[in-house]
C-alpha positions in Angstrom: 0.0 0.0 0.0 1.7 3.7 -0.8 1.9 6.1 1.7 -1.2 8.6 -0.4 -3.1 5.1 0.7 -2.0 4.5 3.8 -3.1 8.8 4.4 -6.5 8.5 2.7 -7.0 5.6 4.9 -5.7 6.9 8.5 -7.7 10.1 7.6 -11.4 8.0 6.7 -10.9 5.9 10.2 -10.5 9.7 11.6 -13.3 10.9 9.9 -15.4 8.3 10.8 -14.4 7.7 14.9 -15.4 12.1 15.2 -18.6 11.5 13.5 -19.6 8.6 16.0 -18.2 10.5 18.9 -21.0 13.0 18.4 -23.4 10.2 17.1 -23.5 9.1 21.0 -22.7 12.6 22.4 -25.6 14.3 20.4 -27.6 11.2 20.6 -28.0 11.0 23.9 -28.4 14.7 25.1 -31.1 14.5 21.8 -33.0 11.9 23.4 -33.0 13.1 27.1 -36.1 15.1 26.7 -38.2 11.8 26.4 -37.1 11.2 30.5 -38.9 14.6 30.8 -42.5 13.5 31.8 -41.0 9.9 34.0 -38.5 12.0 35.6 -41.4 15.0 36.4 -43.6 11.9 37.6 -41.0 10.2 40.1 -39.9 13.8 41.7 -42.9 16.2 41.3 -40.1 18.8 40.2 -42.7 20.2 37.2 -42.4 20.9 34.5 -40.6 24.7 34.8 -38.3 23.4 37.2 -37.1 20.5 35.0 -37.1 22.8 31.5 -34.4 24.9 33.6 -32.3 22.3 34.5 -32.3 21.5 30.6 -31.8 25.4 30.3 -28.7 25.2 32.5 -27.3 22.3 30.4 -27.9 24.2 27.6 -26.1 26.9 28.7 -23.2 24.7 29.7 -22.7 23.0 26.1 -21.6 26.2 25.5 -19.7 27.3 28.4 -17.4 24.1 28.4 -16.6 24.3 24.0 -13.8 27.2 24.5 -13.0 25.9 27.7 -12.2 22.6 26.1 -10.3 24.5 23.3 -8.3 26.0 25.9 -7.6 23.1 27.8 -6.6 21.6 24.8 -4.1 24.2 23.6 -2.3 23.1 26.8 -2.9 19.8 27.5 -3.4 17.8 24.0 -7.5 17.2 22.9 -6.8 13.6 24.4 -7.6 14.3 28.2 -10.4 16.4 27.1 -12.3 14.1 25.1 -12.0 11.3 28.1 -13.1 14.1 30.2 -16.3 14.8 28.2 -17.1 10.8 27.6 -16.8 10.4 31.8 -18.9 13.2 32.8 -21.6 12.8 30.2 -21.8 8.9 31.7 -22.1 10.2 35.0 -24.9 12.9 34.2 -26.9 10.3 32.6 -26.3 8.0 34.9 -27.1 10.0 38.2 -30.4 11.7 36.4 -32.0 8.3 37.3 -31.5 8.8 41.0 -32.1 12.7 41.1 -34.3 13.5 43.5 -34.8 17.3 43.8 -33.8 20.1 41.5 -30.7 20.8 42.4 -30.0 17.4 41.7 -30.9 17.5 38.0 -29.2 20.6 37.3 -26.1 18.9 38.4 -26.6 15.6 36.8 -28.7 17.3 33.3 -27.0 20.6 33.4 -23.7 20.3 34.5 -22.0 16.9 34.1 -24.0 15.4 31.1 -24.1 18.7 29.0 -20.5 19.9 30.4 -19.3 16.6 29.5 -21.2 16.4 25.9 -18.9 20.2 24.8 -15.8 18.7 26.6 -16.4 16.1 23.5 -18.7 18.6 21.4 -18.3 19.6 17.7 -16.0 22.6 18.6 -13.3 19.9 19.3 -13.8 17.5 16.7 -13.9 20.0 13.6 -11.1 21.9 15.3 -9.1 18.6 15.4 -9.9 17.3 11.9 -9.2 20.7 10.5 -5.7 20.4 12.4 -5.4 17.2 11.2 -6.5 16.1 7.6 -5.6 18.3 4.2 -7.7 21.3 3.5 -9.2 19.7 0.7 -11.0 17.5 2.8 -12.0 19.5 5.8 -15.1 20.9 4.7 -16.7 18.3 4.2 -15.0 16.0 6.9 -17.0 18.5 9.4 -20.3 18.0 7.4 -19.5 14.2 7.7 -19.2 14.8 11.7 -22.2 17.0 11.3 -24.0 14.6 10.1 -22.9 11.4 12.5 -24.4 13.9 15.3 -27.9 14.0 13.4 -27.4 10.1 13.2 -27.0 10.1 16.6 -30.5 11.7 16.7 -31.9 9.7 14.5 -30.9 6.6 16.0 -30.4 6.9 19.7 -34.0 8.3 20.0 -36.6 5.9 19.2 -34.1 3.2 21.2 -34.1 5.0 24.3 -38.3 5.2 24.0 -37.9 1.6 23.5 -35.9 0.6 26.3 -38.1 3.6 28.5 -41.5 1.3 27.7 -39.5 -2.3 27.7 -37.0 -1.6 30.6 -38.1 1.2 32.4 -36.7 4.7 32.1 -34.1 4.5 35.1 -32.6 1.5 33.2 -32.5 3.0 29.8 -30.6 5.9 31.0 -27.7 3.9 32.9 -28.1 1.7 29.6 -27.3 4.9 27.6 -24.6 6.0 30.6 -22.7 3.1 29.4 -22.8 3.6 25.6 -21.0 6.8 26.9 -18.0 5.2 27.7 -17.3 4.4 24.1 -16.3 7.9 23.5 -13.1 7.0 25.0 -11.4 4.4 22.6 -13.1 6.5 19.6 -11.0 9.5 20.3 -8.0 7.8 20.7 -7.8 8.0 16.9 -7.9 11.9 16.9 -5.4 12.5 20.1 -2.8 15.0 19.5 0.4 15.9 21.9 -0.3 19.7 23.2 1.6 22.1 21.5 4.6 24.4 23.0 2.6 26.0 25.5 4.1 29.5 26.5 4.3 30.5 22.7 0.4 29.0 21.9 -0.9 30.8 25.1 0.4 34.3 24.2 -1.0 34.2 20.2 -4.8 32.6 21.5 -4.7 35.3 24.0 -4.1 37.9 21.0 -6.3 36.3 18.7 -9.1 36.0 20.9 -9.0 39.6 21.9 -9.0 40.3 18.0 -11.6 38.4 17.1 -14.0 39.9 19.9 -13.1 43.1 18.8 -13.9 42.4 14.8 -17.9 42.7 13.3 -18.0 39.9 11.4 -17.3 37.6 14.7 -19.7 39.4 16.5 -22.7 38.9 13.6 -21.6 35.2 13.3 -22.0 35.4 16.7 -25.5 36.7 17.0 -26.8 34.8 14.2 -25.7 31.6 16.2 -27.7 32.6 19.3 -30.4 32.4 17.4 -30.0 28.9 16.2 -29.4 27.8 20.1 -32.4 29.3 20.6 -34.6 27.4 17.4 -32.6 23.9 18.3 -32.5 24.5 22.3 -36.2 24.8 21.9 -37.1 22.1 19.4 -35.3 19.3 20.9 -36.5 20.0 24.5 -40.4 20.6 23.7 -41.1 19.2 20.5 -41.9 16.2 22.6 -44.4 18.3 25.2 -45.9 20.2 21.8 -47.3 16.9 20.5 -48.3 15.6 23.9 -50.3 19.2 24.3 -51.6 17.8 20.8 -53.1 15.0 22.5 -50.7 12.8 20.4 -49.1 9.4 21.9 -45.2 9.7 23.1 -43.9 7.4 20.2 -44.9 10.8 17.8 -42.4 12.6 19.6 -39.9 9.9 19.5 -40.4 9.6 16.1 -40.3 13.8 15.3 -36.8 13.9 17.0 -35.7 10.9 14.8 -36.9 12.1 11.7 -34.9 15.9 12.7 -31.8 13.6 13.2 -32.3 11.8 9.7 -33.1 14.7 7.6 -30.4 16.9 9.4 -28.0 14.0 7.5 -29.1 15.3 4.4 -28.7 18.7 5.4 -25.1 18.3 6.7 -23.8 16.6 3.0 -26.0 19.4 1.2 -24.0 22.2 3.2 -20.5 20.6 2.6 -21.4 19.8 -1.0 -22.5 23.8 -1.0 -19.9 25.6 0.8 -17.5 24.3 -1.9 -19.5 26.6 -4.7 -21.3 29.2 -2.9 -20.4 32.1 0.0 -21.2 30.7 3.4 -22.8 33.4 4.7 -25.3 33.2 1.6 -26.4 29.8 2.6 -26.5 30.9 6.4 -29.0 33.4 5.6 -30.7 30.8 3.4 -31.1 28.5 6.0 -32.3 30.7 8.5 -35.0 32.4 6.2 -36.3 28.4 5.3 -36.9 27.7 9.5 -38.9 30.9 9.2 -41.1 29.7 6.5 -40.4 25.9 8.1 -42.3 26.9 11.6 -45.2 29.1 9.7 -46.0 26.5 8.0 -46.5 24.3 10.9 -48.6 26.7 12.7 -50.8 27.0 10.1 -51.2 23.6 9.9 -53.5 20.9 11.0 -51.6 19.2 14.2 -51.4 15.2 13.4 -49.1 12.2 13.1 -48.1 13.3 9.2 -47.9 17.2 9.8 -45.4 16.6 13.1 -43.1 14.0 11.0 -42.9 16.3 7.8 -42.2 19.3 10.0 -39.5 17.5 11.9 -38.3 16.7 8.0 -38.6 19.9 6.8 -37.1 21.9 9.9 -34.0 18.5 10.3 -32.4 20.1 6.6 -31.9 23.3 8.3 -30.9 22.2 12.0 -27.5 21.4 12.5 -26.2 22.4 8.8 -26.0 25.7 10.7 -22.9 24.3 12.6 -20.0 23.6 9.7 -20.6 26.5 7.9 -20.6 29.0 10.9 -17.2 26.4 11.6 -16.2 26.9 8.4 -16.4 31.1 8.4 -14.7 30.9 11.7 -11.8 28.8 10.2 -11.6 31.1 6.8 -12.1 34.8 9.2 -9.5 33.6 11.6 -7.2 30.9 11.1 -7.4 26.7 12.2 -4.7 27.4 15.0 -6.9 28.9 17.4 -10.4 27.6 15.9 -11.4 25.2 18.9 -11.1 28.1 21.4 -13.0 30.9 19.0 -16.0 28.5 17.6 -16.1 27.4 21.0 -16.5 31.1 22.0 -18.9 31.5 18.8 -20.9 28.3 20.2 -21.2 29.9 23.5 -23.6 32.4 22.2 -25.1 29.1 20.4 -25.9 27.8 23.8 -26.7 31.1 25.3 -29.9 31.1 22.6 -30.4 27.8 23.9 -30.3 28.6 27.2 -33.1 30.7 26.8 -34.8 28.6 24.3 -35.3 25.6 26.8 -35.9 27.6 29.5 -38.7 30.0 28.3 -40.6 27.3 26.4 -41.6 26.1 29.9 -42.3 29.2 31.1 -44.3 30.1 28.3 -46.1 26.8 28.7 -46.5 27.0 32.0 -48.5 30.4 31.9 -50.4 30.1 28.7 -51.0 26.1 28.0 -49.6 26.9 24.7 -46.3 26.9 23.1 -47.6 29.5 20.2 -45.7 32.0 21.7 -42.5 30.8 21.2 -43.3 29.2 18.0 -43.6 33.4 17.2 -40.5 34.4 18.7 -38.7 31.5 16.3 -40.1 33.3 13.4 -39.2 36.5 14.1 -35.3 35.4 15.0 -34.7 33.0 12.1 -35.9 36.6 9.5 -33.3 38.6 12.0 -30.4 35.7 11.5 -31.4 35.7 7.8 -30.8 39.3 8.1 -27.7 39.4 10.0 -25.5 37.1 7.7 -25.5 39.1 4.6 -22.7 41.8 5.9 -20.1 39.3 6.5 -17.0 39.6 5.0 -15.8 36.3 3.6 -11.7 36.8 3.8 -9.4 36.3 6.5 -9.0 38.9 9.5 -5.6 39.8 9.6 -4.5 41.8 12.9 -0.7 41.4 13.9 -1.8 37.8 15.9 -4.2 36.6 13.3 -1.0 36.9 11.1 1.1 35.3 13.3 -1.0 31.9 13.8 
């Protein structure tokens, strides 16, 4: 076999062990909102109480991405990724035997969320990028991309199975364990930290660049308002079709069907960004969840019209994520990408902070979720908006330069 084989080869099995990192990473946060209604039953929490603890978790996807790209800068992505596989198996595992609020924000928000951006897409793409040719790196982070939706897709309607075979306290330590896998999978990807004195000084620079630059700050906006549209989705999609009078397995089946179709999206933006500008299709995808959502409103609310919603809205979900990865990369440099998209995804999670949080609140005082099926109109026209003054070419302050 030549060496070009041997490279092709090393970089697939790379390709392949990130995508099912966030297959189970995404996979399992994704299907945690089916526990919603047992756990609310077994602790008498409600229903606001336990939508904050998803807010919290929410919130700490994000916190933990740049944290993880710092640690990394220092340490190697190796320790990080076992990190974020232990603590997302010991979230999961201790939401079975939460007992209070507190408890679940710890077990939900802290340690399964924290531990899901420890291994979240911010470090994978980062470490591809680092790692493979650029000719292959846009659509090696679509291919990741899309192993997350998988995730979705799959891990879903098994978990609702092993909640009505097993019971739900045994499907979650059952998905607990799948956690573990993470560990041998990112073996694959570990790389030795680099010379840390040096790397400290330029992500230091950078980062204060790149907070000070528009374009990161409209990438960043944009972004909160797909943590908000996802945040929101994936926590009460499943409470919107009970409040339809729907059976659970409709829900199951909704977050699946997001998961599946969001594969299609992922290749469609990979196959894109390679012939059109990424902030073009940003504001494209933005402007079709608007239309996505008021069609669905207007809508008659059954089986068909929640599964070709979840289609329709699953294109347009996580496709969001490579190509804001991919204007990061082009604005700023690959050095220091793990640290800003992880800054960038921070405002993600900040949207879905509020996202999770307010869909319970809003439920809570209206019995409706209409309301916030409004506010995601409005925000997917003003992210549509928001892309088009982006500057595709590379920011080039003295540290931007220098990395």
């Amino acid at each position: 076999m030549s060496q070009a084989e041997q490279s092709a080869r090393r970089a697939n099995l790379m390709i392949v062990c990130a995508a099912l990192i966030f297959a189970l990473t995404f996979g399992i946060r994704s299907s945690q909102p089916l526990f919603i209604g047992p756990i609310n039953t077994a602790t008498g929490a409600g229903l606001a109480a336990i939508s904050f603890a998803f807010a919290i978790g929410q919130l700490m996807w994000g916190v933990t991405q740049p944290i993880a790209g710092v640690l990394s800068s220092r340490f190697g992505n190796g320790p990080v990724l076992a990190t974020g596989a232990l603590m997302v198996a010991a979230g999961t595992a201790l939401t079975a035997v939460a007992s209070s609020p507190w408890a679940l924000i710890l077990a939900i928000g802290v340690l399964g969320m924290g531990g899901a951006g420890f291994a979240g897409p911010s470090m994978l793409m980062a470490s591809l990028n680092q790692l493979l040719p650029p000719q292959r790196r846009a659509m090696a982070t679509s291919l990741v991309n899309a192993g997350g939706s998988f995730g979705q897709f799959s891990v879903a309607p098994v978990a609702q199975m092993l909640i009505s075979g097993a019971g739900w306290m045994s499907a979650l330590f059952i998905l607990a364990a799948a956690a573990v896998a993470i560990i041998p999978l990112s073996r694959i990807l570990w790389m030795p930290a680099p010379k840390a004195h040096a790397h400290a000084a330029t992500t230091d620079a950078t980062v204060r660049d790149a907070l000070r630059d528009g374009n990161f700050s409209l990438l960043a906006a944009g972004f909160f308002v797909c943590g908000f549209h996802v945040a929101f989705i994936a926590t009460h999609l499943p409470g919107v079709v009970a409040s339809c009078g729907l059976p659970p397995s409709v829900g199951a089946w909704s977050l699946a069907m997001i998961g599946l179709f969001n594969i299609v999206g992922s290749f469609g933006i990979g196959w894109a960004m390679a012939r059109w500008r990424t902030r073009s299709l940003l504001s494209l995808l933005y402007a079709a969840r608007a239309l996505t959502v008021l069609a669905f409103l207007a809508a008659p609310k059954t089986e068909l019209t929640f599964l070709l919603f979840s289609a329709a809205i699953g294109v347009t979900y996580l496709s969001t994520v490579p190509a804001t990865g991919n204007l990061v990369a082009k604005l700023f440099g690959l050095r220091n990408m793990a640290t800003l998209f992880g800054l960038v995804f921070l405002s993600h999670q900040v949207g879905g902070f509020l996202g999770a949080w307010l869909g319970g609140k809003a439920f809570v005082a209206s019995g409706s979720y209409d309301w916030m099926w409004y506010a995601d109109i409005a925000l997917a026209i003003f992210a549509a908006i928001v892309h088009l003054p982006i500057r595709e070419k590379p920011v080039a302050p003295p540290a931007a330069a220098a990395a």
